[in-house]
C-alpha positions as CSV (number, residue, x, y, z in Angstrom):
1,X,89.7,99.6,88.4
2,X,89.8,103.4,87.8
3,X,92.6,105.6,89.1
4,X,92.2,109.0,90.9
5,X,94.2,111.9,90.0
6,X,95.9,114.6,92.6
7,X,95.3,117.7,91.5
8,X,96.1,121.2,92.8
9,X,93.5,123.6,94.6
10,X,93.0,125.6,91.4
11,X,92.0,122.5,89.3
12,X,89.6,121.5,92.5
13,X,88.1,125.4,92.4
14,X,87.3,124.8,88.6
15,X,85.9,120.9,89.2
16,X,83.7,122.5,91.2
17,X,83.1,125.1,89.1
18,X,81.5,122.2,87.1
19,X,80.0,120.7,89.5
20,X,81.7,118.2,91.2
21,X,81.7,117.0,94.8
22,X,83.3,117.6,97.3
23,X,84.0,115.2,100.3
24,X,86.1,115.8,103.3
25,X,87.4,113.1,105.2
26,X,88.9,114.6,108.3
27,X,87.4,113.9,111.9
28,X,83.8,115.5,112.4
29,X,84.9,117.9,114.7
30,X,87.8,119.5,112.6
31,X,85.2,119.4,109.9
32,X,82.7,121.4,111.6
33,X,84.7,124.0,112.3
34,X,85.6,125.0,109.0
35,X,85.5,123.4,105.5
36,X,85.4,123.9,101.6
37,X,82.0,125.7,101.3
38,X,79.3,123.1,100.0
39,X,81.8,119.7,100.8
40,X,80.1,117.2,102.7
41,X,81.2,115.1,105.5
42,X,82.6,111.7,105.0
43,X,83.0,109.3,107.1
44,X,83.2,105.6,107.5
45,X,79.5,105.7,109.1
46,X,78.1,107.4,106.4
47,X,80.3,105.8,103.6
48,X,77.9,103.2,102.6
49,X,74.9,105.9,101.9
50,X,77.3,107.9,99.8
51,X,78.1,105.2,98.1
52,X,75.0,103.9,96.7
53,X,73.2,107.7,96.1
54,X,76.0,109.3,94.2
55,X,76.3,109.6,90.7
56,X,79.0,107.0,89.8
57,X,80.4,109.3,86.8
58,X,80.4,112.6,88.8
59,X,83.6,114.0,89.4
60,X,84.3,113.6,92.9
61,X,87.1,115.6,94.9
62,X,88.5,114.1,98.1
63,X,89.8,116.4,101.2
64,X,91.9,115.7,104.1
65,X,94.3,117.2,106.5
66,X,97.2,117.7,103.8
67,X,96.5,115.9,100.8
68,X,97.8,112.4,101.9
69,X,95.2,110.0,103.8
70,X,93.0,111.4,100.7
71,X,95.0,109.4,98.6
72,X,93.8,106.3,100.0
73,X,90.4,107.6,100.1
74,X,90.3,108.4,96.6
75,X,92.2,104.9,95.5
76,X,89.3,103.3,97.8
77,X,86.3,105.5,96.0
78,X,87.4,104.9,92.9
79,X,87.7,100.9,93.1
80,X,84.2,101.6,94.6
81,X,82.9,102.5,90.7
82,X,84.0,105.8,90.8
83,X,84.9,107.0,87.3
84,X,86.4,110.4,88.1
85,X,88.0,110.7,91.4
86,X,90.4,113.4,92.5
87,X,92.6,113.6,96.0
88,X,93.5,117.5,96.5
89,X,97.5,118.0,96.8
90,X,97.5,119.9,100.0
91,X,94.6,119.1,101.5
92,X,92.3,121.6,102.9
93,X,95.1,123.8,104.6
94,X,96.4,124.5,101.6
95,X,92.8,125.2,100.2
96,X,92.5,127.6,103.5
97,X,95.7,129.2,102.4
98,X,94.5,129.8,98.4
99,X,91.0,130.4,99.2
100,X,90.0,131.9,102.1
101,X,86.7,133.1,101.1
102,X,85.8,129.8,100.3
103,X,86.0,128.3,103.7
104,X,83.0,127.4,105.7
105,X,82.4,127.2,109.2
106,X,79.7,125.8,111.0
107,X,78.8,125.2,114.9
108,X,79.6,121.9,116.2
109,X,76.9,120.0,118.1
């Protein structure tokens, strides 16, 4: 079984520099109202999909609240046949607090 690493916002910024995704695991709600720019949603209804259309060997960041139900996330994901699976220290207030620009928002429905 693979491990996932935590890693810091800046190494997340440069992952994704690279190309990797991003998925956010907080509630749908909190999620629509802002979020990494270009993360998707994840959830446990659309788990499966993601699953069996990603790229097994991309490097895949996970985003929660502050970095620690993430953890589990990525530990899950990456016993999944993940190869390359990070957890963001922090979580996405942290990422709001280093990157600001970087923050989407979006109307809920």
């Amino acid at each position: 079984m693979s491990e996932f690493k935590r890693i810091a916002p800046q190494q997340a910024q440069s992952l994704r520099e690279q190309g990797a995704v991003v998925v956010d695991i907080r509630d749908p709600q909190t999620f629509a109202n802002a979020h990494i720019s270009q993360s998707r949603h994840l959830d446990n209804v659309s788990l499966h999909d993601f699953i069996t259309q990603a790229d097994l060997d991309a490097p895949l960041v996970v985003v929660c609240y502050h970095g620690n139900s993430s953890q589990a996330a990525a530990a899950y994901l990456a016993s999944q046949g993940f190869s390359d699976v990070y957890s963001l220290d922090g979580g996405f207030e942290l990422w709001r607090q280093t990157y600001p620009a970087d923050v989407a928002r979006q109307a809920a429905d």
